[in-house]
N, C-alpha and C positions, 0 to 999 in steps of 0.2 A: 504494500500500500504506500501511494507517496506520501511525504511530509515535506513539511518548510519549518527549518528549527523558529519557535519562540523563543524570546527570553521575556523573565519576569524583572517587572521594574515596581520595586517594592522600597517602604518605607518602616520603620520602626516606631509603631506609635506608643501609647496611654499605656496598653493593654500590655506590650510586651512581643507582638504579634508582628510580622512581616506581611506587611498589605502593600497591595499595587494594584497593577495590568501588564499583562503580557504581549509584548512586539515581536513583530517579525523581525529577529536576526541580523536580515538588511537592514533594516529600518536604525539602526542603535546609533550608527554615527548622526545622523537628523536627531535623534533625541535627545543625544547626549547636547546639543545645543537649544532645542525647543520644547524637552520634554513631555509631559504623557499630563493629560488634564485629569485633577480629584477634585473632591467634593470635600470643602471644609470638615460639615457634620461627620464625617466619617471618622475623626480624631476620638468622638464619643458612643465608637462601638468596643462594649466592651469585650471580654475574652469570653464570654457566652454569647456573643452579637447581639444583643439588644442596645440599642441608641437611649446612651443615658442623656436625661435633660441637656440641652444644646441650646448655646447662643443664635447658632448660625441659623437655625431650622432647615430650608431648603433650597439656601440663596447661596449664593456666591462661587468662585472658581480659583481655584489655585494652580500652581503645577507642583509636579514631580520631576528631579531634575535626576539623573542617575549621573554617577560617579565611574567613570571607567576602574579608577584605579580599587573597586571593591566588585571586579566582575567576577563570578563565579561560574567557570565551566568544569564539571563534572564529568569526563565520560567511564560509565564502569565496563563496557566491553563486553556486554551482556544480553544485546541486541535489542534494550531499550534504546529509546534517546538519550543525550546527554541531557545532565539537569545543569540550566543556565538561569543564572539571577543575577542582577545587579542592583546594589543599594544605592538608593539618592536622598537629595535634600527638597523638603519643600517650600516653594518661594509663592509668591503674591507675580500677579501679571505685571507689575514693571520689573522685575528682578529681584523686588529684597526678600528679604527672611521673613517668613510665617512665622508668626506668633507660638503654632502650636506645632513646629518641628522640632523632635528632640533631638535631631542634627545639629541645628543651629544650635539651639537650646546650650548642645556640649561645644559646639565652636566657642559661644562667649565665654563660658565658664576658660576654656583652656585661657582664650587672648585674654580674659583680666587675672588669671595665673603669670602670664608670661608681662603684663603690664606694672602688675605690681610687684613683682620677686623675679624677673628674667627667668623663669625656667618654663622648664616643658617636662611634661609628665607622662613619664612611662607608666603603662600599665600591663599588666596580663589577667585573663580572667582562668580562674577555675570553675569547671563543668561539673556537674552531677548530676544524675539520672540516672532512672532504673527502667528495665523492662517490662514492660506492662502483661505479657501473658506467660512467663517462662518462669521457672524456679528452681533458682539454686540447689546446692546441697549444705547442708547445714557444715557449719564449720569452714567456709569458704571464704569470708571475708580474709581480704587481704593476698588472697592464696594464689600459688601456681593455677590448681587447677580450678578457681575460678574466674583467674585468667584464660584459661585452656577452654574455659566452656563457649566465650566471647572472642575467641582470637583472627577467626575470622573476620569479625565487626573489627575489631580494633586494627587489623591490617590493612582493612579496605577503606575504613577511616584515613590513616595515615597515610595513605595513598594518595585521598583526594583531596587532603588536607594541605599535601607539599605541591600538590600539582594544581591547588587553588593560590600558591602565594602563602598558605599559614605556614608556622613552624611548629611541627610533632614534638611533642615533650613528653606527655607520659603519660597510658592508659593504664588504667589500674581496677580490679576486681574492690568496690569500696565495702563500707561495714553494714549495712544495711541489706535489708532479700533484693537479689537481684540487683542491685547499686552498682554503680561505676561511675569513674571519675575519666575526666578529660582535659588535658592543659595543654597551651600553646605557649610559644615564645614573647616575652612585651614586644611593646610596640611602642613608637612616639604618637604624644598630641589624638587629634581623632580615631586614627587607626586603629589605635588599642580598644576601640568601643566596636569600630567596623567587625576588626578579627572575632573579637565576642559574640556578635551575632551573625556571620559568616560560619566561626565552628557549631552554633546552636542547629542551623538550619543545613548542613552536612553532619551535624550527627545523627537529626529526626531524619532524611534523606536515605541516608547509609542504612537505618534501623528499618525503612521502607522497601528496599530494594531485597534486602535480605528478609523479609518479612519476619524481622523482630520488633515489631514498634516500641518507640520506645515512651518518657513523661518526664517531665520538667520539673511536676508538681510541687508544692514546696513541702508537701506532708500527706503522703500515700494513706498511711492509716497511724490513728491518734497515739498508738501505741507503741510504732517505729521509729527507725529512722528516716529523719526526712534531707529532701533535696536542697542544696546550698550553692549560689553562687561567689566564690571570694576574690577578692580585687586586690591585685598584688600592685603595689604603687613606689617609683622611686622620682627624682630627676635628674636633667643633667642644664647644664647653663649653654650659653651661646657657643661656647667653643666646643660641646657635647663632652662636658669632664662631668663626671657624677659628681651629685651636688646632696647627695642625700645624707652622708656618713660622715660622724665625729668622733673619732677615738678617744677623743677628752670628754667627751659628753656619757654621763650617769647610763643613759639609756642608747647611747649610741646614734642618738640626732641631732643632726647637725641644728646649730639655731633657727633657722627658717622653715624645715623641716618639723621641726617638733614645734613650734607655734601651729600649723597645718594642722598635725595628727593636733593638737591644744582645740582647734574649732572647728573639726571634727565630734571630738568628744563634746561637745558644748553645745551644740545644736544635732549631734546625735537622735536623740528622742521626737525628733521636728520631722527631718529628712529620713526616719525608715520607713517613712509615709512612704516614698518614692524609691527606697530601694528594694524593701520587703511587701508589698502594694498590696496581698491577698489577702482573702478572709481570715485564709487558713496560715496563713505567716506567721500568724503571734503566739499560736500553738509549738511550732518550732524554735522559735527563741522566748526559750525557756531553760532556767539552769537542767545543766548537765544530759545536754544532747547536741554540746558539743558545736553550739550556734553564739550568740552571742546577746544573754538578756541585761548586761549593763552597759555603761557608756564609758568602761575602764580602756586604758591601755595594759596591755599583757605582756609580760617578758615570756617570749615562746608562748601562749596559753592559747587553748583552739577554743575557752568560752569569751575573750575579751571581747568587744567591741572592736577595737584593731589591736593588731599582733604584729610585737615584734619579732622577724620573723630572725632563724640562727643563720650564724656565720660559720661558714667551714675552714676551717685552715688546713685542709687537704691538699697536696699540693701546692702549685702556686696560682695562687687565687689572691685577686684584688678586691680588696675588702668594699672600696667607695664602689666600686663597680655592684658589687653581687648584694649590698646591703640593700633591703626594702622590707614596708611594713605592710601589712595586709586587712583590708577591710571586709568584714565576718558577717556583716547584720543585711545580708542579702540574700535573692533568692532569681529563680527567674522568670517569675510572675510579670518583671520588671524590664521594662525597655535598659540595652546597657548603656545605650546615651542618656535618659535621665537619671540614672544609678550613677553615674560619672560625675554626671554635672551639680546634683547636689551633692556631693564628697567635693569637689572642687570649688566648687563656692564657699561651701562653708570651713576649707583649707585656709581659704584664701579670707576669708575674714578673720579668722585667727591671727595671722601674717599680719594683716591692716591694723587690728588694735593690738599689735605688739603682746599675744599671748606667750606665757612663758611653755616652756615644755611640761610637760604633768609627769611627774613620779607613773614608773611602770609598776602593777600589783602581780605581788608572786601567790597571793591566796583565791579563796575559794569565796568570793565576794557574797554566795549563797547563803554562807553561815553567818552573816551580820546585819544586824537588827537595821531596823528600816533609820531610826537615831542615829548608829554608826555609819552607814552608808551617808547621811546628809552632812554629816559633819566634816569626814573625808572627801565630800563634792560629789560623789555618786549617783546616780541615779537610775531605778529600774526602766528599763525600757517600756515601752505602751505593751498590755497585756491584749490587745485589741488592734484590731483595722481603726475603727471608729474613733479609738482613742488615738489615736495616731493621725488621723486628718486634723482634728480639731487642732492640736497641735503645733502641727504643719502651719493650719489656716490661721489661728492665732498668734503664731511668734511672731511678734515687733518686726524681725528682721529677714526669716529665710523666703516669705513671700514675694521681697523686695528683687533677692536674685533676678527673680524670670519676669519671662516679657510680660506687660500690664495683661491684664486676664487670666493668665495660665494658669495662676493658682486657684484659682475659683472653676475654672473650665475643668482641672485635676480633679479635685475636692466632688464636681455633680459625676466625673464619672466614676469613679471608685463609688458613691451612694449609688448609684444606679446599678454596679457589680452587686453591690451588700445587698438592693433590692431585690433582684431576683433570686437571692437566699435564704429571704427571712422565713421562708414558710416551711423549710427543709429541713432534714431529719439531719445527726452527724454524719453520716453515715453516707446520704446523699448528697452531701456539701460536696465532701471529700474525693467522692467518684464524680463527680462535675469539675471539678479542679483539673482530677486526672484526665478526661479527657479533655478539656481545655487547653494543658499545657503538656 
C-alpha cells in the first residue's frame, strides 16, 4: 500500500501531553518558517481531555512553530513506518510569544538566569515508569534478571535514543513491580527540557512497537511505589567553565549556586503546583517513599526536596565539572518546560535577594514535631493538589514569574482535572491516571 511519510508537529502543554498536527514530510521546511495553525482553548484540555474553564472560549488563532533542531526520526526496521515528530514553540500571528507556551515560558526563565548571574543551566532528567500489563518476579528490583526480562526495550530504546541526537546513560530494572528507570546525558539552556520530552515520547513509542505499553503515572497503586521524574541541575559561565562547585563551601556550593538551591527551597511549597501537577502526586510525596515531602536540602538523601548529589574520586575526575544537585518533588504529570521554568525562577530569585546557602540535613526530617520543623525553616510540602494551587495562586511572588494570565489560566485547568474526579472511587482515580499518562 502506498504512503507519504507524516510528521507530527507537537507542543508540550498544561497537561504534560505532546499535542499538535501532523504534515506531510515535504511540507517541514515551509513550516518550519510558517508553521501549522492551533487553537488557543486547546492549552485547557486537560490529560483526560475535557476543556477546563477557558478565557479564550472559541476565538482566536495562534501558530505552532517546530524547531528542526528537536526533530525526531525513529526508524525501527520493522516494516512499520518511521515515527517522526518535531517539537515547537507557540507564537501569536505577528511573531511573538504566547502567553501560554511552556517553551517560551522556559526560554524567559533560562535569559533572566543568564541576565542576572551569567550562566546557563545544564540539566538532565531522570525517567520512571513501569509497564502496565506485564509482571515481574519478585525479588527483581535492581536485578540482572530484571534487566534481562526488558533488555530488548532497553536496547531498542538506546538505539533510537543515539540515532535521535539523545545521549544513552543508563537503563535500569527500578524498585517498584514492573518499574524502570531511564536517563540521558545534560544538556545546555532549553534542550535539557527538549531531550526530557523527546526521551518521554521514544520510551511510550518503543513500549508500543514492542507491545509492552508502558505509564508515567505518578502512583500506580496507593500502596507502591510510585513514578518520579528528577532534574539533575549544574552550570557553567560564558566561557563554558563549571560554575557550580566550591571546595571551601560546607555543602559544596558554590555562592550563586546555593542562593539558587536557597529559592528553591523557599518557594518550594508554591511551585510543586507545576512540577508534581496531579491529583494523585501528593500521595507520592510523602515520607519514606523515597520522593521528596519537605522543602530541605539533602547531603546524598533521595527524600530531600533537592539532593546533593556524591562526588567520585575514581579516577580522574573533575570535580566542578561532575558536581550537580538534583530536584526530587517531581513527576511526569508535568510538562518539563514548566517543571524547569518554575525551579529556574525561583533559582533565580534566591540569586536576586542575595539568599544565603541553607545548611544540608543529614536526618530523617519525618521524626520532628511540626514546632521543630518551623523553627529550623522547614516546611511540609502541600499534602494535596488543591493545597498546592492555592499556594501557587497566593504567593506574593511566584505568580509574578509568568506571562500576565498564566497563572490563573494554570490554577482553572488543574480544577477542571480535580473536577472530573470528584465523584471517583481510589481506586478509579488511580486507573484514570494510569491510562492518562
Amino acid at each position: 500500500m502506498k504512503r507519504e511519510e507524516l510528521i507530527f508537529v507537537g507542543c508540550s502543554d498544561i497537561a504534560g501531553k505532546i499535542r499538535g498536527k501532523s504534515v506531510p514530510a515535504s511540507d517541514l521546511d515551509a513550516r518550519l518558517r510558517r508553521g501549522v495553525g492551533w487553537t488557543p482553548t486547546n492549552v485547557q484540555i486537560t490529560c483526560f481531555d475535557l476543556i477546563a474553564d477557558t478565557p479564550y472560549g472559541a476565538f482566536g488563532d495562534v501558530l505552532l512553530v517546530p524547531d528542526p533542531n528537536t526533530l525526531v526520526r525513529a526508524a525501527f526496521e520493522d516494516g512499520l513506518p518511521a515515527e517522526s515528530f518535531v517539537v515547537g514553540t507557540i507564537k501569536r500571528l505577528d511573531g511573538s510569544p504566547w502567553e501560554c507556551c511552556t517553551r517560551s515560558i522556559l526560554a524567559d526563565a533560562l535569559d533572566r538566569l543568564h541576565r542576572v548571574a551569567g550562566l546557563t543551566l545544564n540539566s538532565a532528567f531522570e525517567q520512571e515508569f513501569h509497564f502496565k500489563a506485564m509482571r515481574s518476579a519478585a525479588g527483581s528490583a535492581y536485578s540482572y534478571g530484571g534487566f534481562r526480562v526488558q533488555r530488548v526495550f532497553g536496547e531498542t530504546l538506546t538505539a533510537v535514543m543515539r540515532e535521535s541526537g539523545l545521549k544513552p546513560d543508563t537503563f535500569l530494572k527500578e524498585y517498584g513491580v514492573d518499574q524502570y528507570e531511564v536517563t540521558s546525558g545534560p544538556q545546555h539552556g532549553l534542550r535539557g527540557a527538549d531531550h526530557a520530552l523527546m526521551l518521554r515520547e521514544l520510551i511510550r513509542i518503543v513500549g508500543e512497537r514492542l507491545d509492552r505499553p508502558v505509564s508515567f503515572t505518578p502512583l500506580r497503586d496507593p500502596d507502591g511505589v510510585g513514578n518520579g521524574v528528577h532534574v539533575h541541575m549544574s552550570f557553567v559561565d560564558d566561557d563554558g567553565q563549571p560554575a557550580t562547585y566550591d571546595p571551601e563551601s560546607a555543602t559544596g556550593l558554590s555562592h550563586t549556586a546555593g542562593s539558587f538551591v536557597a529559592g528553591i527551597l523557599k518557594y518550594l511549597p508554591a511551585i510543586v503546583a507545576l512540577t508534581a501537577p496531579s491529583g494523585i502526586s501528593y500521595q507520592r510525596l510523602s515520607p519514606h517513599r523515597w520522593s521528596a515531602p519537605f522543602n530541605n536540602l539533602g547531603a546524598q538523601d533521595r527524600e530531600a526536596g533537592v539532593r546533593l548529589c556524591p562526588l567520585f574520586d575514581i579516577g580522574e575526575v573533575d570535580k566542578a565539572a561532575q558536581f550537580n544537585f538534583e530536584y526530587r518533588a517531581a513527576d511526569a504529570a508535568a510538562s518539563p518546560y514548566l517543571q524547569l521554568a518554575a525551579i529556574v525562577h525561583a533559582g533565580v530569585q534566591g540569586i536576586e535577594d542575595g539568599m544565603p546557602t541553607p545548611p544540608a540535613t543529614s536526618e530523617d526530617l519525618s521524626l520532628l514535631s511540626a514546632e521543630v520543623l518551623a523553627q529550623r525553616g522547614y516546611r511540609r510540602l502541600p499534602e494535596s493538589l488543591e493545597t498546592a494551587l492555592e499556594l501557587f495562586q497566593n504567593d506574593p511572588v511566584a505568580p509574578t514569574w509568568f506571562p500576565d494570565g498564566f497563572a490563573d489560566i494554570y490554577v482553572k485547568h488543574k480544577r477542571g482535572e480535580l473536577d472530573f474526579l470528584k465523584d471517583k472511587s481510589d481506586a478509579e482515580v488511580h486507573a484514570a491516571y494510569e491510562d492518562a499518562y
